[in-house]
N, C-alpha and C positions, 0 to 999 in steps of 0.2 A: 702081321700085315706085310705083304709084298710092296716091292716098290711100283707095281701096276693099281695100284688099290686109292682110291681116293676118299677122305677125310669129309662125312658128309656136312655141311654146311645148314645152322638153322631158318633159316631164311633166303632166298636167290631174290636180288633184290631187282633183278631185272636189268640194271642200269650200269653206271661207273660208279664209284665212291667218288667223290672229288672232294679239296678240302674247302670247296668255297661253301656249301651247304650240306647237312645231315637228309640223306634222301628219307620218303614218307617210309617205308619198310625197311626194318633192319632188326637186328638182335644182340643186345649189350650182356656179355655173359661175362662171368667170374669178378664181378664185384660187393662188396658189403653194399644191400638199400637198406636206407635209412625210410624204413616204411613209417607211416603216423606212429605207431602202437611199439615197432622191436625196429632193432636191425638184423636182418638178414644176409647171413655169410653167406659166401658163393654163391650168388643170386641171377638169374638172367631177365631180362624185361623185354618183351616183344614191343615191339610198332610198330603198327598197319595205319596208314594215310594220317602218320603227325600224332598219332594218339597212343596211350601207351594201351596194349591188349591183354595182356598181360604178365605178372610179377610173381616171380618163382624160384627154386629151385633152380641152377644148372644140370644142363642134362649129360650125364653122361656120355664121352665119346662122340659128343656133336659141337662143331666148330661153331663161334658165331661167329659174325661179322664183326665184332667189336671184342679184344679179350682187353674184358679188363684189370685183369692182371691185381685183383684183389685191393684197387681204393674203394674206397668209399662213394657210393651215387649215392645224390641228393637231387631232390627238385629243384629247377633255377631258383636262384633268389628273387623274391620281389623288393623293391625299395621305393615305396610310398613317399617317401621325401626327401629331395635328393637335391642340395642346392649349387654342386658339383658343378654345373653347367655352366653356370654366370660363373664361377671363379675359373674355369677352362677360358672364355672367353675375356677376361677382366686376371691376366695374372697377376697384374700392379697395376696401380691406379695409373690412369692413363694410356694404359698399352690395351687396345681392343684391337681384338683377332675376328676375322670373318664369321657369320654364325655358322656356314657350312666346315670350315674346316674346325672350329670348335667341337661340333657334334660329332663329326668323325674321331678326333683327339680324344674326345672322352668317351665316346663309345668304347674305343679301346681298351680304356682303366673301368668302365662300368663290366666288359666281356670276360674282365680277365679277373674280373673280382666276385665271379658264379655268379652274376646277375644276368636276367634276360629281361625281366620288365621292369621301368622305369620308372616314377613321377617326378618331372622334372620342377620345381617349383618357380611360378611366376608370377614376382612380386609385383599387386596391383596395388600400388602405393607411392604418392608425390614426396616422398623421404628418402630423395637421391641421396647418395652418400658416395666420397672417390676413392673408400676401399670395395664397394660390393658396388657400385654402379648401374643399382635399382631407382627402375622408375616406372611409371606407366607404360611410357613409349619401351622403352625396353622390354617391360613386359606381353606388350605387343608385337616388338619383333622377334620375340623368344618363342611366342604359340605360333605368328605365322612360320619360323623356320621349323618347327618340330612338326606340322604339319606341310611343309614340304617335303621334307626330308622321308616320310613317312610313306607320301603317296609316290613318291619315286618307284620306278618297278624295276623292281630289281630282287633276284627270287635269294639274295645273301643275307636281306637284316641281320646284322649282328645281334641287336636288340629290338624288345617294341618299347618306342617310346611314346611316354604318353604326358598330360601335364596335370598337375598339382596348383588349382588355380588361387593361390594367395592374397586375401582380400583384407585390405588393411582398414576395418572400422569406422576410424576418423578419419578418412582420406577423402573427401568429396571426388575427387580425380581418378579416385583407385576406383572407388563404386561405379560413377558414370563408364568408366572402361569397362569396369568387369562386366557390368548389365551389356553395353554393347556388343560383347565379343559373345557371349552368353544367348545373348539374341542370335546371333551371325552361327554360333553353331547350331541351337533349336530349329532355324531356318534353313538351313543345310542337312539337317538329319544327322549329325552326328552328336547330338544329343538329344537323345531319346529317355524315356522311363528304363528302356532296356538297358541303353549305355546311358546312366548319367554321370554331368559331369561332377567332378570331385573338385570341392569347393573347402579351404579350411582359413576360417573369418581370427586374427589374431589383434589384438590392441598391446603393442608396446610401451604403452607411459609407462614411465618411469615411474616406483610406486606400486605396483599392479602387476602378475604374471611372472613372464620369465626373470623382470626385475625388479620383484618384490619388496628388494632390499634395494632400492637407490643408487647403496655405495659403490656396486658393483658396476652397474651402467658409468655413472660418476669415475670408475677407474679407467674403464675402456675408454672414455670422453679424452680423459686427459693421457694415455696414453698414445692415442691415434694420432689423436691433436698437436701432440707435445706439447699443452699445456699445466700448468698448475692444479692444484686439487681447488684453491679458490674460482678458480676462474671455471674450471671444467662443472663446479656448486652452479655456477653461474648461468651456464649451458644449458645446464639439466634446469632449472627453475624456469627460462623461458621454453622450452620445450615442453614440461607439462604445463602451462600458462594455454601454448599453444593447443594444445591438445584438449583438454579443458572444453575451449573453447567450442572442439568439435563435436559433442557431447552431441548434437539433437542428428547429426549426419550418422553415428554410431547408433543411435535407434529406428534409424530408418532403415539403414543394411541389414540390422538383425530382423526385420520386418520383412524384409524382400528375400532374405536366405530361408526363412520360416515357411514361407510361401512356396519357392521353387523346392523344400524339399517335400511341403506335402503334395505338389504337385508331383512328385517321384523324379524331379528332372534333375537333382543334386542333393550327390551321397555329402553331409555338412560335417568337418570337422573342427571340433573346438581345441583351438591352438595356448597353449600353457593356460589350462586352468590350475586355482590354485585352492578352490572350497569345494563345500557339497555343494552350496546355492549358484555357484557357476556352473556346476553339472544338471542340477535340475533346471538351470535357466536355457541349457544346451538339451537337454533330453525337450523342452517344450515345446521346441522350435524344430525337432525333429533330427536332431545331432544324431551320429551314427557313432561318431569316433573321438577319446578325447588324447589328445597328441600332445605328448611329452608333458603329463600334468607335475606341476612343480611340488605337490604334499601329497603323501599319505590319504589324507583325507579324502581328496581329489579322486586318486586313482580309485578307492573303493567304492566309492558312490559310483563311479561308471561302472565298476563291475556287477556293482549288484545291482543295475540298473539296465544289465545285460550291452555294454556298449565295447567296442574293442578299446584297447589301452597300446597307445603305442611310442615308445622311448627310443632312445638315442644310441647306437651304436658306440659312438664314441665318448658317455658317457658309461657304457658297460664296462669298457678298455680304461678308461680312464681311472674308473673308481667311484665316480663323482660326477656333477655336475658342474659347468663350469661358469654358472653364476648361483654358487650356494644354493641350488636347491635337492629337490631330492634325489639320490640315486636311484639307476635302475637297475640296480642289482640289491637293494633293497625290498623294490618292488618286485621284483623276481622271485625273489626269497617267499618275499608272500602270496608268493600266486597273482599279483593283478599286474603282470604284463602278456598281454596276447601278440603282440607283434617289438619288430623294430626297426628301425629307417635308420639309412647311413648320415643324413643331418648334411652332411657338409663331405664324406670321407666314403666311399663306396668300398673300398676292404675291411670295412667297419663291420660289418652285417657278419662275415664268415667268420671273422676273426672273435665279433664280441658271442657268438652262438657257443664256438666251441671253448670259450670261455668260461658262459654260465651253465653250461654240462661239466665243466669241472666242478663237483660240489655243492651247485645249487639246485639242478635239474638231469632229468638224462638226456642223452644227446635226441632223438627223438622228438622229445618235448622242447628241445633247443632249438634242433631245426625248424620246427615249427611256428618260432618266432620271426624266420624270415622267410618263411615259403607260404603255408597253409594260414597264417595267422593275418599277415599282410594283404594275403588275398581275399581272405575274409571284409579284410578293414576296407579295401575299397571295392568289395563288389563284385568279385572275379571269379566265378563258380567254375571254370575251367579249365583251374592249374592249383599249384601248389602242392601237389602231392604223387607220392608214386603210387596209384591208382588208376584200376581199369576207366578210359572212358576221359582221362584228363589227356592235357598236351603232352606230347614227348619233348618237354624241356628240362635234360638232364643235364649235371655236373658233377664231374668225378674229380673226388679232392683225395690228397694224401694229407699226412702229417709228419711236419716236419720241425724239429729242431723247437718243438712243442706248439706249433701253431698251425694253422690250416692253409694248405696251397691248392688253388685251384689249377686240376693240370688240364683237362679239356671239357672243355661243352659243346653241347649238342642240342640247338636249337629248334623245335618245329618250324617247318615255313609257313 
């Protein structure tokens, strides 16, 4: 080669590169994809207007526009449950930050942790508390800022955010919101059959679910509290007293969620089940998804009931659950986790994948606990995978020092 000789390039993308947005055409060469089925070494991926074209072999002697200098591309992460946002805005109790500059802040830790789509969770429930600083009204101004933040034009989203509408059972407050806001999007056209919304109905008594066991709730009581274990007994007894009580309002929600889902206008997740007879009372009602189930039992009746399964990030990392229920890397082991949500920790997802490819799955199958699986659980037939015809939302990760870093993404706009 002369030094008059020019290096042909696989793509002319027409444009500038700049680092504010990945342009629609471009060409990602010399990285390991992590395709559904293998990974492929030295791989390139075309994309033409946002989409990927496709996934291949590098070509010989032909430059891309991207060398990827042999990490690993994955599909963006999805994270289906993400409660990251309120603790951005709520660091310690009492100190509340703007929701605009919240969403920026953690957009940044959701960007930098290979995620590009979001569910942000919004607690519709009168169970304010002054470490999580959930409420109704909050949960109200948490969907209208995500929905400004959204239709802003602006061709950089870091991320698509989207929300995880959290309907707390016994709430008479939570229900009458969620139906209103519910209504206000159906009436608006942003929930449609095509887009529906994603709804997951959860009942905290103590006793029941995520806290099965009492004592565990009971500890966090008096911990938060800095009370006694007497007294925090004490808490917990008028709390389910309280709840109890709501019993005919929890049969009316599950009434109205049974409804809008046979209407097609919400995908219904049933949030810590802990039997089969709670999965087939969720399958009746037209449940799609059962989210983070606390037994064994739980998990397998959703699977063979064809429903997706989806557990905790930071119970993978963990080992554990961290109120004595099941692992999920138990359920991994056994085949019935199809997805996983970062909970509370958005580097939870990269980190607990390439976790359970150590030994319990292949990395493939791991990925696709946070890309293809997730997409599945809520609905999303136009991502999660490096495949002809999805989004061009890529992330090229290295490893390092035995765990996964995400070094850049590349968003569709």
């Amino acid at each position: 080669m002369t030094g008059t000789e020019t290096v042909p390039t696989a793509v002319s993308t027409g444009m500038s590169w700049t680092l504010q947005a990945a342009p629609q055409n471009y060409v990602v060469g010399h990285v390991r994809a992590v395709l559904p089925d293998r990974v492929l070494d030295d791989a390139q991926i075309v994309v033409r207007d946002g989409r990927i074209e496709e996934v291949g072999p590098s070509t010989p002697g032909v430059r891309p526009d991207v060398d990827g200098g042999g990490l690993l591309c994955l599909p963006g992460l999805i994270d289906v449950h993400s409660d990251g946002l309120e603790k951005e805005r709520l660091p310690r109790p009492g100190v509340e930050l703007p929701w605009a500059f919240s969403l920026m802040s953690f957009e940044g830790k959701v960007r930098a942790a290979g995620v590009t789509t979001v569910f942000h969770g919004a607690s519709f429930s009168d169970r304010a508390t002054a470490t999580t600083g959930r409420s109704v009204h909050v949960a109200q101004q948490m969907c209208e800022s995500i929905e400004d933040w959204t239709t802003r034009d602006t061709d950089a989203k870091l991320v698509d955010h989207r929300v995880l509408h959290r309907l707390d059972v016994r709430s008479a407050a939570g229900f009458a919101a969620m139906r209103d806001e519910f209504e206000r999007l159906v009436a608006a056209g942003a929930v449609t059959t095509e887009t529906p919304a994603v709804i997951s109905h959860e009942d905290h008594t103590p006793g029941i679910g995520q806290y099965a066991d009492r004592t565990y709730y009971e500890n966090h009581i008096a911990g938060v509290r800095g009370i006694s274990a007497e007294d925090a007994r004490k808490v917990v007894d008028g709390l389910v007293a309280e709840r109890d009580a709501n019993a005919g309002i929890r049969d009316e929600t599950m009434g109205w969620l049974a409804e809008q889902s046979r209407n097609g206008l919400a995908r219904v997740f049933g949030h810590d089940p802990e039997s089969a007879v709670e999965i087939a009372d969720l399958a009746a009602r037209g449940g799609n998804v059962a989210e983070f189930p606390t037994t064994v039992e739980a998990a397998r009746e959703a699977r063979n009931r064809g429903m997706s399964v989806v557990m905790g990030g930071p119970n993978v990392l963990r080992g554990r659950s961290h109120s004595g229920n099941v692992s999920a890397g138990e359920l991994a082991e056994l085949g019935l986790v199809t997805a996983l949500a970062s909970d509370y920790l958005p580097s939870s997802l990269l980190g607990a994948a390439f976790a359970l490819a150590d030994g319990y799955m292949t990395l493939p199958a791991a990925v696709s606990l946070v890309t293809s699986g997730p997409a599945t659980a809520v609905g999303l037939a136009d991502r999660g995978a490096l495949s002809t015809g999805q989004r061009a939302d890529l992330v090229l990760v290295s490893f390092e020092h035995g765990h996964p870093v995400t070094r850049s993404v590349l968003r569709a706009s």
